[in-house]
DSSP file (Angstrom, degrees, kcal/mol; ACC not computed):
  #  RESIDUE AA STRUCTURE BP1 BP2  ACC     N-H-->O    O-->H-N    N-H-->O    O-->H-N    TCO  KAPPA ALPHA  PHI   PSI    X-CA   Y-CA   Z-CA
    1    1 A X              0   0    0      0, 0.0     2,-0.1     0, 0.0     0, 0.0   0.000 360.0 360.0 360.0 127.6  -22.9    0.3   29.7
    2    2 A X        -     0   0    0      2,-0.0     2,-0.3     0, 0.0     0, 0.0  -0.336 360.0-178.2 -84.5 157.8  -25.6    2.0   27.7
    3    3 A X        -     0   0    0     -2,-0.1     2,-0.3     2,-0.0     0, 0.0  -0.907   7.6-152.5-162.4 152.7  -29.3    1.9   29.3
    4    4 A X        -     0   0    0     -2,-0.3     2,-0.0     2,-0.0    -2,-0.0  -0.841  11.7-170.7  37.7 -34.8  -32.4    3.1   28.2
    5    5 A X        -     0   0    0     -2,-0.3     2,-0.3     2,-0.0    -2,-0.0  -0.398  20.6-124.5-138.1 175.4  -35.2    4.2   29.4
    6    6 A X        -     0   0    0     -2,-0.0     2,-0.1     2,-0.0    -1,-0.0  -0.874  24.0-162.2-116.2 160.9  -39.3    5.2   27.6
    7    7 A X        -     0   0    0     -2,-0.3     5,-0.1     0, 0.0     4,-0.1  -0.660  20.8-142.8-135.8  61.5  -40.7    8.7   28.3
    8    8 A X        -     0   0    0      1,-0.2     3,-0.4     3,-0.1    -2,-0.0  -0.263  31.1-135.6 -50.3 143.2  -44.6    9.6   27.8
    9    9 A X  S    S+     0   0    0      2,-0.2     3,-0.3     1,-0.2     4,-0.3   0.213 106.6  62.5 -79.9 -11.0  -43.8   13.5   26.2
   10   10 A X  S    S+     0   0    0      1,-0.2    -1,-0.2     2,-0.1     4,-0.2   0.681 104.0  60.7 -97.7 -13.7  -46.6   15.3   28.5
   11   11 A X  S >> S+     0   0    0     -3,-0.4     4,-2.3     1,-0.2     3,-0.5   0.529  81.6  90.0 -64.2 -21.1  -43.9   13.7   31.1
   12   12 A X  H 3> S+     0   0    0     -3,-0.3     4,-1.6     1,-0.2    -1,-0.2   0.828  71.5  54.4 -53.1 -64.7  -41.2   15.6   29.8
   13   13 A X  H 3> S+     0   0    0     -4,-0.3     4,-1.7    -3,-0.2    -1,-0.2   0.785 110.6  57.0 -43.0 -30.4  -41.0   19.0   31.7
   14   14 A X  H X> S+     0   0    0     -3,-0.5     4,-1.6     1,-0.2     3,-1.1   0.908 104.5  55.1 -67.5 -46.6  -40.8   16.6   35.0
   15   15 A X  H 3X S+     0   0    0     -4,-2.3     4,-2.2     1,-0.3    -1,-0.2   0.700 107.7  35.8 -75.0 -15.9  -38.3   15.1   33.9
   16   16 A X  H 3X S+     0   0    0     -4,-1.6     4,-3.4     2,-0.2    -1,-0.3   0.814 111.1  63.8 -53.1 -45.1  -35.9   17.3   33.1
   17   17 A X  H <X S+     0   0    0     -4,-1.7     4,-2.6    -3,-1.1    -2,-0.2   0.955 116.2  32.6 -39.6 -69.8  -37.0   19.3   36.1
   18   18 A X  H  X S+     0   0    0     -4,-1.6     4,-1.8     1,-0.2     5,-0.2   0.890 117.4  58.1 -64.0 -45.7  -35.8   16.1   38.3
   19   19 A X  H  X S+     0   0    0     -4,-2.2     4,-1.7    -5,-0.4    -1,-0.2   0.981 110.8  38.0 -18.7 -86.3  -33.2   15.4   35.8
   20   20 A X  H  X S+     0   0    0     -4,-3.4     4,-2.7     2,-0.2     3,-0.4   0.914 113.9  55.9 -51.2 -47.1  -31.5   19.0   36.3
   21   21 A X  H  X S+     0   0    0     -4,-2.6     4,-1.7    -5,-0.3     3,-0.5   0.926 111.1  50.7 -60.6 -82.7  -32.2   19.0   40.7
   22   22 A X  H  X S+     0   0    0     -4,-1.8     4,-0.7     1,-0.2    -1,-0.2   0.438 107.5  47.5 -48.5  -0.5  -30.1   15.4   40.6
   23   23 A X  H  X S+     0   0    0     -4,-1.7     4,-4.1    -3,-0.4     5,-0.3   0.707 120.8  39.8 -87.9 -45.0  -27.0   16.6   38.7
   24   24 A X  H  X S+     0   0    0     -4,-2.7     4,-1.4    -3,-0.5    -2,-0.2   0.863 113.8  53.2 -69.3 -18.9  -26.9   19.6   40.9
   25   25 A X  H  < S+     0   0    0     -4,-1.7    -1,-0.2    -5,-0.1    -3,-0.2   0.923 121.5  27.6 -59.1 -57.5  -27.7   17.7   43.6
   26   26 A X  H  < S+     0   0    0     -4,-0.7    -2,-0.2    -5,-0.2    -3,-0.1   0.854 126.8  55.6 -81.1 -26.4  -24.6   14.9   42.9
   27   27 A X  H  < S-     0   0    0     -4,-4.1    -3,-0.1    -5,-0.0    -2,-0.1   0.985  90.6-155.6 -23.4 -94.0  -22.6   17.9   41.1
   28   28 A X    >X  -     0   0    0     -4,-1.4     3,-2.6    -5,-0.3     4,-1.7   0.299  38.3 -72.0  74.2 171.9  -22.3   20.7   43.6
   29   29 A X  H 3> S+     0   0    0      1,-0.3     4,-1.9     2,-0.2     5,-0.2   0.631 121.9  52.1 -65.9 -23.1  -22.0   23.9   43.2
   30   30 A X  H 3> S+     0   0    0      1,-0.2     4,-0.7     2,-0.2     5,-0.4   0.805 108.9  48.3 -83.9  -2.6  -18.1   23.9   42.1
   31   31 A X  H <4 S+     0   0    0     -3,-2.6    -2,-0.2    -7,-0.1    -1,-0.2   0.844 115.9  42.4 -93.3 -30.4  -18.4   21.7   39.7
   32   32 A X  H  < S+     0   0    0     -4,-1.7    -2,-0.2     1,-0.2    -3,-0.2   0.930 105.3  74.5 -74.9 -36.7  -21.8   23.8   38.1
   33   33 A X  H  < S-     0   0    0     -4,-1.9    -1,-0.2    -5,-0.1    -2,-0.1   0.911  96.3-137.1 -69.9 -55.4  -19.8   27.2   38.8
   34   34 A X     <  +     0   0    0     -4,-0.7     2,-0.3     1,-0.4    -1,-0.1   0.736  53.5 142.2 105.0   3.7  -17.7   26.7   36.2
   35   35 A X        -     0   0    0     -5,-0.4    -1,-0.4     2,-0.0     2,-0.3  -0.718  39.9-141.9 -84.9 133.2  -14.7   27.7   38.1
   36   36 A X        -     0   0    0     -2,-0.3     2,-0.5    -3,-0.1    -5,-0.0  -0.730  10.6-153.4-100.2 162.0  -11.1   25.7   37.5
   37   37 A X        -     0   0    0     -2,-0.3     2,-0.2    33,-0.1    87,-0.0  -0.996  10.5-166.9-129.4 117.2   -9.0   25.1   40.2
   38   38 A X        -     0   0    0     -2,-0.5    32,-0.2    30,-0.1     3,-0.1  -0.744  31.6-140.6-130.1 168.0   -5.7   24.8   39.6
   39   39 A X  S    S-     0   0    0      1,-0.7    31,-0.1    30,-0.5     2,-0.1   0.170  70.1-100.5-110.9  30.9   -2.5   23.5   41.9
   40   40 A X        -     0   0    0     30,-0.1    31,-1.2     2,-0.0    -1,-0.7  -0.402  59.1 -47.8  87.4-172.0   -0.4   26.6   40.2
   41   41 A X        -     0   0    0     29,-0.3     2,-0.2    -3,-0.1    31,-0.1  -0.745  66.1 -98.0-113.2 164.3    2.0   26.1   37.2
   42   42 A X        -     0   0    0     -2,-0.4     2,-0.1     1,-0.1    -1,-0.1  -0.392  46.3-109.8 -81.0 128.4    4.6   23.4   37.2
   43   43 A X    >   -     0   0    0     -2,-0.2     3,-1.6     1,-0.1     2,-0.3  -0.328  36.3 -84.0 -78.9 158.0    8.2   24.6   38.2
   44   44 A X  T 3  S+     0   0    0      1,-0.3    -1,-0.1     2,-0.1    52,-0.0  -0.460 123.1  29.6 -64.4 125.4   11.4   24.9   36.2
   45   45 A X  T 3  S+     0   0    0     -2,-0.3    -1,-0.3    -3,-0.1    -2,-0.1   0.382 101.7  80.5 101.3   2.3   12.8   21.1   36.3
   46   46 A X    <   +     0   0    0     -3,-1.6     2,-1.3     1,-0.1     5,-0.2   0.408  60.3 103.9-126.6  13.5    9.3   19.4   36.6
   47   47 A X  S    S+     0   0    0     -4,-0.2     2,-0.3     4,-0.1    51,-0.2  -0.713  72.7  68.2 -88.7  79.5    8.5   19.7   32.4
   48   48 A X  S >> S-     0   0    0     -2,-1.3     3,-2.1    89,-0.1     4,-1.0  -0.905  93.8 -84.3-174.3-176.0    9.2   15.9   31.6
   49   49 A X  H 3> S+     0   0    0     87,-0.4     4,-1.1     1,-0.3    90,-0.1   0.625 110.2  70.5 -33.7 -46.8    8.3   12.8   31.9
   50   50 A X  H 3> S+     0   0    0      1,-0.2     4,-1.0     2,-0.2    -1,-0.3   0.591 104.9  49.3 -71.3 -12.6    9.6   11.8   35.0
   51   51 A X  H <> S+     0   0    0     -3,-2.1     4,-2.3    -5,-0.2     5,-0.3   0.816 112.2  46.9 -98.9 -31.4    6.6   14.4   36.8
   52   52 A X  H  X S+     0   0    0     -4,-1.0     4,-1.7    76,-0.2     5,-0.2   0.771 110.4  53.8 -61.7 -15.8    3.6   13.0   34.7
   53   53 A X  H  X S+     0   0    0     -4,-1.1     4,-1.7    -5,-0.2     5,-0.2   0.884 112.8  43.2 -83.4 -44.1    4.9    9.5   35.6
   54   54 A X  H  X S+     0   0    0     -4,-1.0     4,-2.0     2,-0.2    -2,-0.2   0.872 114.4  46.1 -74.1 -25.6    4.8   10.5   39.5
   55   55 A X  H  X S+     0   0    0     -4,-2.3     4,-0.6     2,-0.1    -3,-0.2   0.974 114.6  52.2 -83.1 -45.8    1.1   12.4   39.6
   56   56 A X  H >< S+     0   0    0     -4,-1.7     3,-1.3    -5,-0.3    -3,-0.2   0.963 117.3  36.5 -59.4 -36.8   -0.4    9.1   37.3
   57   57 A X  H 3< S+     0   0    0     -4,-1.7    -1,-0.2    -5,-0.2    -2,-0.1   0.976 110.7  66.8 -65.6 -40.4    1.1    6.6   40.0
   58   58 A X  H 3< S+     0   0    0     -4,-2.0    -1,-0.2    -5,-0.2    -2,-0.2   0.714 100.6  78.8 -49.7  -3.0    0.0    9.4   42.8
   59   59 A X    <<  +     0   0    0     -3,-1.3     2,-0.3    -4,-0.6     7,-0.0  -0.360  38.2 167.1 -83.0 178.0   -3.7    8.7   41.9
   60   60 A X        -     0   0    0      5,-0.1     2,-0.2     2,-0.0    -3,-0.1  -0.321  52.9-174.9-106.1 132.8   -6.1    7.0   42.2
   61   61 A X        +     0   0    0     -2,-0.3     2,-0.3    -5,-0.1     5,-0.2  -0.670  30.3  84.4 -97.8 157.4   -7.8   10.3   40.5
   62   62 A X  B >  S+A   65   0A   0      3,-1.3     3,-1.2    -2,-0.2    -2,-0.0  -0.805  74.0  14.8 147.7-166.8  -11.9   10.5   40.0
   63   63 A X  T 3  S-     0   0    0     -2,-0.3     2,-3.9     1,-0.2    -1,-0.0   0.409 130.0  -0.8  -7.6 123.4  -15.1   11.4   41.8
   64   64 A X  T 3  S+     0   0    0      1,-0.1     2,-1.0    -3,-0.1    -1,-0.2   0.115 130.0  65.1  72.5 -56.9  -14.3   13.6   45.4
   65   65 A X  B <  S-A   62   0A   0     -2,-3.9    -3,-1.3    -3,-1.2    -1,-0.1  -0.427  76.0-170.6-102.3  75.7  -10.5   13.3   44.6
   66   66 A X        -     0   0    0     -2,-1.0     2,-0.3    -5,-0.2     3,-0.1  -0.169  26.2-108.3 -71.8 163.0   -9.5   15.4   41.2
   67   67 A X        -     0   0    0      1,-0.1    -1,-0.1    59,-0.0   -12,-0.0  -0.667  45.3 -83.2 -99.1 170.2   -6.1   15.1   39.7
   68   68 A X        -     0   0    0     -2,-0.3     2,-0.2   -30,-0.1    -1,-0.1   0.164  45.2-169.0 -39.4 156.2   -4.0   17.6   39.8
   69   69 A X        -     0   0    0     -3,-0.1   -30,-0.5    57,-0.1     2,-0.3  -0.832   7.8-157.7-128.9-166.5   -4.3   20.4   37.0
   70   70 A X        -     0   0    0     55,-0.5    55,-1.6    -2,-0.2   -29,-0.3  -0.783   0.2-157.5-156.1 155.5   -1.5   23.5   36.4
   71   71 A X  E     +B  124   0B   0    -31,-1.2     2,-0.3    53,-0.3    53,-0.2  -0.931  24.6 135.1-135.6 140.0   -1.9   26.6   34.9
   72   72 A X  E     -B  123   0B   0     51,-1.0    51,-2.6    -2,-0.3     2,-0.5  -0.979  50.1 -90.7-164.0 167.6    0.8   29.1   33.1
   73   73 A X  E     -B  122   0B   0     -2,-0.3     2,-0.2    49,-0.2    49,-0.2  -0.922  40.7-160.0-113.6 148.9    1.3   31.3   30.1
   74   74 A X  E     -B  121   0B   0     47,-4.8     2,-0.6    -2,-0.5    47,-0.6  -0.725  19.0-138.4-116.7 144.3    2.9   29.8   27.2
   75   75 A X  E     -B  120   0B   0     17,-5.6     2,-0.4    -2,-0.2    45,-0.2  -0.966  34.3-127.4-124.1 145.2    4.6   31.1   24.1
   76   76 A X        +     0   0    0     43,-1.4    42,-1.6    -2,-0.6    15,-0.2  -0.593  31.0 175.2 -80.3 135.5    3.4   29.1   21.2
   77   77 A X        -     0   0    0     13,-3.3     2,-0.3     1,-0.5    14,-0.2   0.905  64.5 -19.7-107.7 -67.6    6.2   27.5   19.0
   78   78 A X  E     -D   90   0C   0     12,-1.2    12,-1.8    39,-0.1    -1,-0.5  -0.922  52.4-163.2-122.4 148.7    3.9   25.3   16.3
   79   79 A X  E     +D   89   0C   0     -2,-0.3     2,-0.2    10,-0.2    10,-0.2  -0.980   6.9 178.6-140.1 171.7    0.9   24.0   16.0
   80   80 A X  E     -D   88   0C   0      8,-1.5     8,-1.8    -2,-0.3     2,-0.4  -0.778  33.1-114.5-139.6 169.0   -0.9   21.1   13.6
   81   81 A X  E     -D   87   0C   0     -2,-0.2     2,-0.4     6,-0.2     3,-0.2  -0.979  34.5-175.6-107.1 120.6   -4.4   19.7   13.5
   82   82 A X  E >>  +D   86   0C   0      4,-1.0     4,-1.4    -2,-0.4     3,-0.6  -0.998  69.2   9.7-118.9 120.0   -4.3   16.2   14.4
   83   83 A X  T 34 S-     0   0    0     -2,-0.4     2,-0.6     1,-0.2    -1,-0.1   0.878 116.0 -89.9  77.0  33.6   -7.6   13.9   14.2
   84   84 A X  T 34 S+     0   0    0      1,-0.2    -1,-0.2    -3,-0.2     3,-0.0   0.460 125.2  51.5  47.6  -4.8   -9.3   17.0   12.2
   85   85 A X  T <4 S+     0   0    0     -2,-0.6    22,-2.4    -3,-0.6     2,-0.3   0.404  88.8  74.2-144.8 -22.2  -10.4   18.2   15.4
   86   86 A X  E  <  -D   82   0C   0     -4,-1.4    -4,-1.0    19,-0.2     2,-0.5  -0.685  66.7-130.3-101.1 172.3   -7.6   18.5   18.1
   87   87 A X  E     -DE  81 103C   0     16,-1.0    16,-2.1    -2,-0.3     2,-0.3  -0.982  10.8-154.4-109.4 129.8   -5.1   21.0   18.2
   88   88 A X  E     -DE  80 102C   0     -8,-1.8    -8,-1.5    -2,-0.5     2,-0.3  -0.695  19.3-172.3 -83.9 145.3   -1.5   19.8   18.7
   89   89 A X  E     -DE  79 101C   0     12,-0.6    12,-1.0    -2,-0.3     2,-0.7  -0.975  20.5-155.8-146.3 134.0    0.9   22.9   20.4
   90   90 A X  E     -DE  78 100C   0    -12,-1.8   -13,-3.3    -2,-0.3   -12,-1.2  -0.961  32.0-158.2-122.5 118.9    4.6   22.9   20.9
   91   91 A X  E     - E   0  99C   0      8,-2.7     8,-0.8    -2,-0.7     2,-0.4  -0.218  27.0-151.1 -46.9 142.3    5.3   25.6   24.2
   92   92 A X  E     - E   0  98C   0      6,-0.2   -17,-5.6   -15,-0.1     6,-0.2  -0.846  25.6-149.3-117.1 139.3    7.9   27.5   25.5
   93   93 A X    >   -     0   0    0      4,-1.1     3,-0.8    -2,-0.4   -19,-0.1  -0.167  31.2-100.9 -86.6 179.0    7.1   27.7   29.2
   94   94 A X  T 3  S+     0   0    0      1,-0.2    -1,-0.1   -21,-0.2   -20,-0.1   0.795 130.0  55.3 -82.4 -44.7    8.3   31.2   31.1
   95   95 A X  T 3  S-     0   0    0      1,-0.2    -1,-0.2    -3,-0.1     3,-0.1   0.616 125.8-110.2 -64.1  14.0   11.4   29.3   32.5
   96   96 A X  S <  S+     0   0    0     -3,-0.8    -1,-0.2     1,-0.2    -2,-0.1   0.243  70.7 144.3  74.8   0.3   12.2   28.4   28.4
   97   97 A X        -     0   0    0     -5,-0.1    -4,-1.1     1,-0.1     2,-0.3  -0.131  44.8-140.8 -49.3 171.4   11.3   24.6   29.0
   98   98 A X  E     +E   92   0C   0    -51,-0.2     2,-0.2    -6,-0.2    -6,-0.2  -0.933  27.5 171.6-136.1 163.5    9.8   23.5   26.0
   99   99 A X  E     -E   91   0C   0     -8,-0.8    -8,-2.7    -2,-0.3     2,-0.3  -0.876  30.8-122.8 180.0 134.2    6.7   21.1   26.0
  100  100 A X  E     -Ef  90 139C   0     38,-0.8    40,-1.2    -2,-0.2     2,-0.2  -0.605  33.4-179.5 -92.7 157.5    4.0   19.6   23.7
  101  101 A X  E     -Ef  89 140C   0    -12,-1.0   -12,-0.6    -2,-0.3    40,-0.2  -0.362   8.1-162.2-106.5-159.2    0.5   20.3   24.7
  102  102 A X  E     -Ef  88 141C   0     38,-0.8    40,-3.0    -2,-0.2     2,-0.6  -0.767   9.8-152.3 179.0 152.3   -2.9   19.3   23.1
  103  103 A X  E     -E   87   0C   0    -16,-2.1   -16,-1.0    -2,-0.2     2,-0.5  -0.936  21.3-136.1-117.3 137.3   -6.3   20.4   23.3
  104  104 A X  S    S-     0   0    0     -2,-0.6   -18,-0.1    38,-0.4    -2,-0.0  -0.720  81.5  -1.6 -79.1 118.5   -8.9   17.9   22.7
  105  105 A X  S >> S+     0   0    0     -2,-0.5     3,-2.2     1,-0.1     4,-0.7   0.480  88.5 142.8  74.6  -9.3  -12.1   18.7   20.5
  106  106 A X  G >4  +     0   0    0      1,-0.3     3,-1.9    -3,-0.3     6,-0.2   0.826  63.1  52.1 -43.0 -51.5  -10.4   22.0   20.4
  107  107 A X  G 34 S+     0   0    0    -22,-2.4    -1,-0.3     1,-0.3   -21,-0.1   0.300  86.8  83.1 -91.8  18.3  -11.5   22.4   16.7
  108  108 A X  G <4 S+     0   0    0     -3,-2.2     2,-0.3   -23,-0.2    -1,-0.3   0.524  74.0  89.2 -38.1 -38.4  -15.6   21.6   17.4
  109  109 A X    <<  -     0   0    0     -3,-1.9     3,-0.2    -4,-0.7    -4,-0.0  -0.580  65.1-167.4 -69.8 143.0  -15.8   25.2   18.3
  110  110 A X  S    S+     0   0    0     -2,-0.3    -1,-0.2     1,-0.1    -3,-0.1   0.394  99.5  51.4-105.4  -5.6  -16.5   27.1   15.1
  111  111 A X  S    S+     0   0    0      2,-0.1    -1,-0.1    -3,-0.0    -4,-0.1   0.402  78.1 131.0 -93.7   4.4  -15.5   30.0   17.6
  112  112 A X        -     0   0    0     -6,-0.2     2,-0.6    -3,-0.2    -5,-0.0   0.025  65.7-111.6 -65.2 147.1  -12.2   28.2   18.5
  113  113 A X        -     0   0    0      1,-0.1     2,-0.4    34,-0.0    -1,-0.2  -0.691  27.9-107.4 -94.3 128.0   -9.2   31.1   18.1
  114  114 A X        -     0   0    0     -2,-0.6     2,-0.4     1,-0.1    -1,-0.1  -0.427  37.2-152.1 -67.0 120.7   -6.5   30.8   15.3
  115  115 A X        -     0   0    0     -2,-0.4     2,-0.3     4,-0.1   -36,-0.1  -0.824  16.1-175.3 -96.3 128.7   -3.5   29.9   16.9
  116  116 A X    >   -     0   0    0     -2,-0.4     3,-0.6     1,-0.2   -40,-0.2  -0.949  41.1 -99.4-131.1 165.2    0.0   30.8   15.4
  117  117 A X  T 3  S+     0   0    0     -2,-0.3     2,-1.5     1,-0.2   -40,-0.2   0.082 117.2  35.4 -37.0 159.6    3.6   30.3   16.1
  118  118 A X  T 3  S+     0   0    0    -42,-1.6    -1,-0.2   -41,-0.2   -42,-0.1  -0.664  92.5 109.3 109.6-101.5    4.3   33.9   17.8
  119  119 A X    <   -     0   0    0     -2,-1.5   -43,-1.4    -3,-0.6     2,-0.4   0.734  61.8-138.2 -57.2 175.4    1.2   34.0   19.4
  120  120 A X  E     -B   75   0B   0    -45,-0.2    28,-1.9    26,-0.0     2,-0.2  -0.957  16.5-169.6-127.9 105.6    0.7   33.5   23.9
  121  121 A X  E     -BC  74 147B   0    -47,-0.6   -47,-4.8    -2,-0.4     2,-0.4  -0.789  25.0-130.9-112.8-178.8   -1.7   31.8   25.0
  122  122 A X  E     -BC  73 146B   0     24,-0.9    24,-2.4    -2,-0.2     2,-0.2  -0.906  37.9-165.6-127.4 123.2   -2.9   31.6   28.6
  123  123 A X  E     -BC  72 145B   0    -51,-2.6   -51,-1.0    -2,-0.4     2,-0.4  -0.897  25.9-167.2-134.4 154.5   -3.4   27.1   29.8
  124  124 A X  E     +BC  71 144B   0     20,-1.0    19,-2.5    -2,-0.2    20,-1.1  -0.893  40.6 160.9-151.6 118.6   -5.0   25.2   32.5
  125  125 A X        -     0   0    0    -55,-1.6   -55,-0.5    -2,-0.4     2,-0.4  -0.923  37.3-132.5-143.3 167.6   -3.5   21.8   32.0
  126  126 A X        -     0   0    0     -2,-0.3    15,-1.3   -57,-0.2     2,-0.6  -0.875  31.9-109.8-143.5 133.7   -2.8   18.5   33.4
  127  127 A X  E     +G  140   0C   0     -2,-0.4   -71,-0.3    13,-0.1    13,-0.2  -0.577  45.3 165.6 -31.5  62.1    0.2   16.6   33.3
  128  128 A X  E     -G  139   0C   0     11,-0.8    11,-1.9    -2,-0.6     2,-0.7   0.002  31.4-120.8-135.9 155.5    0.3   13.3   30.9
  129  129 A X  E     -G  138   0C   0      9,-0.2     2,-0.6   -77,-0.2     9,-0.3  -0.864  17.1-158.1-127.2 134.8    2.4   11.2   29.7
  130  130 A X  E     +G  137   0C   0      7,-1.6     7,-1.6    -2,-0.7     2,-0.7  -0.660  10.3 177.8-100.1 123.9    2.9   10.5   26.1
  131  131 A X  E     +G  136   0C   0     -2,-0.6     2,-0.6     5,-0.2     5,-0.2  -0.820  18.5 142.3-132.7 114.9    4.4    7.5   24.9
  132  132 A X  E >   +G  135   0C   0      3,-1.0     3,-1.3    -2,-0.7    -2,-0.0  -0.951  64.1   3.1-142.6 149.1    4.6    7.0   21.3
  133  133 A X  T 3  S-     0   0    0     -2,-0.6     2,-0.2     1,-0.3    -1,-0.1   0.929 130.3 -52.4  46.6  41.3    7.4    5.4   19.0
  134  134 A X  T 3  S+     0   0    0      1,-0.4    -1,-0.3    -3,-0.0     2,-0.1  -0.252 113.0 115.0 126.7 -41.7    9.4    4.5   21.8
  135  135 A X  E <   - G   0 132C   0     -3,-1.3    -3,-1.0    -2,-0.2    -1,-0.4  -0.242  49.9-151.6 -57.5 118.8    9.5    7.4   23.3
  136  136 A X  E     + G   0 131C   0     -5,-0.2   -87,-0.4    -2,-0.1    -5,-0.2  -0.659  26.2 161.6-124.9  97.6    8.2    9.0   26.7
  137  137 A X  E     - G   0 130C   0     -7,-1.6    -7,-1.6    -2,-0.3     2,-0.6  -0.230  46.6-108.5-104.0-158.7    7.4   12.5   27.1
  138  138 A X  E     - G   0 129C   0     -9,-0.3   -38,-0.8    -2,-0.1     2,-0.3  -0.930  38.4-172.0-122.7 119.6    5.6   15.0   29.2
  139  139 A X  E     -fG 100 128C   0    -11,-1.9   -11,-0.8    -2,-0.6     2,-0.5  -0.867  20.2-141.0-117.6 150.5    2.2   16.2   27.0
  140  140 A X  E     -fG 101 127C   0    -40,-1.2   -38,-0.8    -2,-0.3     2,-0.5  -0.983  18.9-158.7-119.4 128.8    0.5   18.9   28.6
  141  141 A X  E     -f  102   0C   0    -15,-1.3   -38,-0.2    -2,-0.5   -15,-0.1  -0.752  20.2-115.4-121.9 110.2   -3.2   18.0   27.9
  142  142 A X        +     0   0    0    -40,-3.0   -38,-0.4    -2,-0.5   -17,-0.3  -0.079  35.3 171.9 -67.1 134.2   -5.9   21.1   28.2
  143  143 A X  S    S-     0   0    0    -19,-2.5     2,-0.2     1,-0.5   -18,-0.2   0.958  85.6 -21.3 -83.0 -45.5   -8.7   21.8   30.5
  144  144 A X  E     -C  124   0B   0    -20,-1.1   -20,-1.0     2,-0.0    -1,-0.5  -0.946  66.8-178.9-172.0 143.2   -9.1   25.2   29.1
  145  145 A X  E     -C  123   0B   0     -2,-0.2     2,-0.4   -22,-0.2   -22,-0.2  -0.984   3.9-176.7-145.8 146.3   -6.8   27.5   27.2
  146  146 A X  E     -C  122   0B   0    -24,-2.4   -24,-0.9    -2,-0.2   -26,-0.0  -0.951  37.4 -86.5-134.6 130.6   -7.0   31.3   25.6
  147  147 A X  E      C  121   0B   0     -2,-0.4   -26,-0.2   -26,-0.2   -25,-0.1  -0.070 360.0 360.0  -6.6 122.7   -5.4   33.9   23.7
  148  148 A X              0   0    0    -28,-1.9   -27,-0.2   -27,-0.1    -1,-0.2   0.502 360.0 360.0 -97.1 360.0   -3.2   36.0   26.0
């Protein structure tokens, strides 16, 4: 639901002021840190479907309860541009699983790093499930990802 609101401009500085104290206030300090938290990387046997299918039922995820995220290094297999802006990834995990990712918005950064087959990168992800053309797999969808 969209809202609002009018703003005399000599008002401004409060209001940001108050603005900026109530996010940090309802925030807190991990969420402003800027720190990820992760629940480790995902074990050999738990790259498919059948584990994004058990952490979405495991929720209810939001506010005070996050869902899970994962972290590992990857070696990168492909990637495409999908929606002009996201990056599409196929993986090799250390244990040789293979698994598509995606980053979201990825290609909004005008600093974003060219990724090529070859290449490692380093993922903080969370588990999904992707179900298109019939088909249900395990997408690993990125919180944050780098060059290794």
């Amino acid at each position: 639901m969209a809202a609002g609101m009018t703003l005399r401009e000599e008002r401004l500085a409060d209001f940001r002021a108050a603005f900026a104290e109530e996010v940090a206030r309802a925030a807190g300090a991990d969420v402003l840190s800027g720190d990820l938290y992760t629940d480790g990387p995902l074990e050999p046997g738990e790259f498919n479907a059948d584990t994004a299918v058990a952490l979405r039922e495991g929720g209810p995820w939001g506010a005070g309860f996050a869902e899970p995220a994962f972290d590992g290094r990857f070696g990168v297999l492909e990637t495409r541009v999908v929606g002009g802006r996201h990056l599409k990834l196929r993986l090799k995990a250390a244990s040789g699983e293979l698994a598509d990712a995606i980053a979201f918005r990825y290609l909004d950064d005008p600093a974003a790093a060219v990724l090529r087959a070859q290449d490692t990168v380093e993922l903080v992800y969370r588990a999904a499930l992707d179900e298109y053309g019939g088909a249900r797999r395990l997408q690993l969808v990125s919180e944050w990802f780098a060059p290794a």
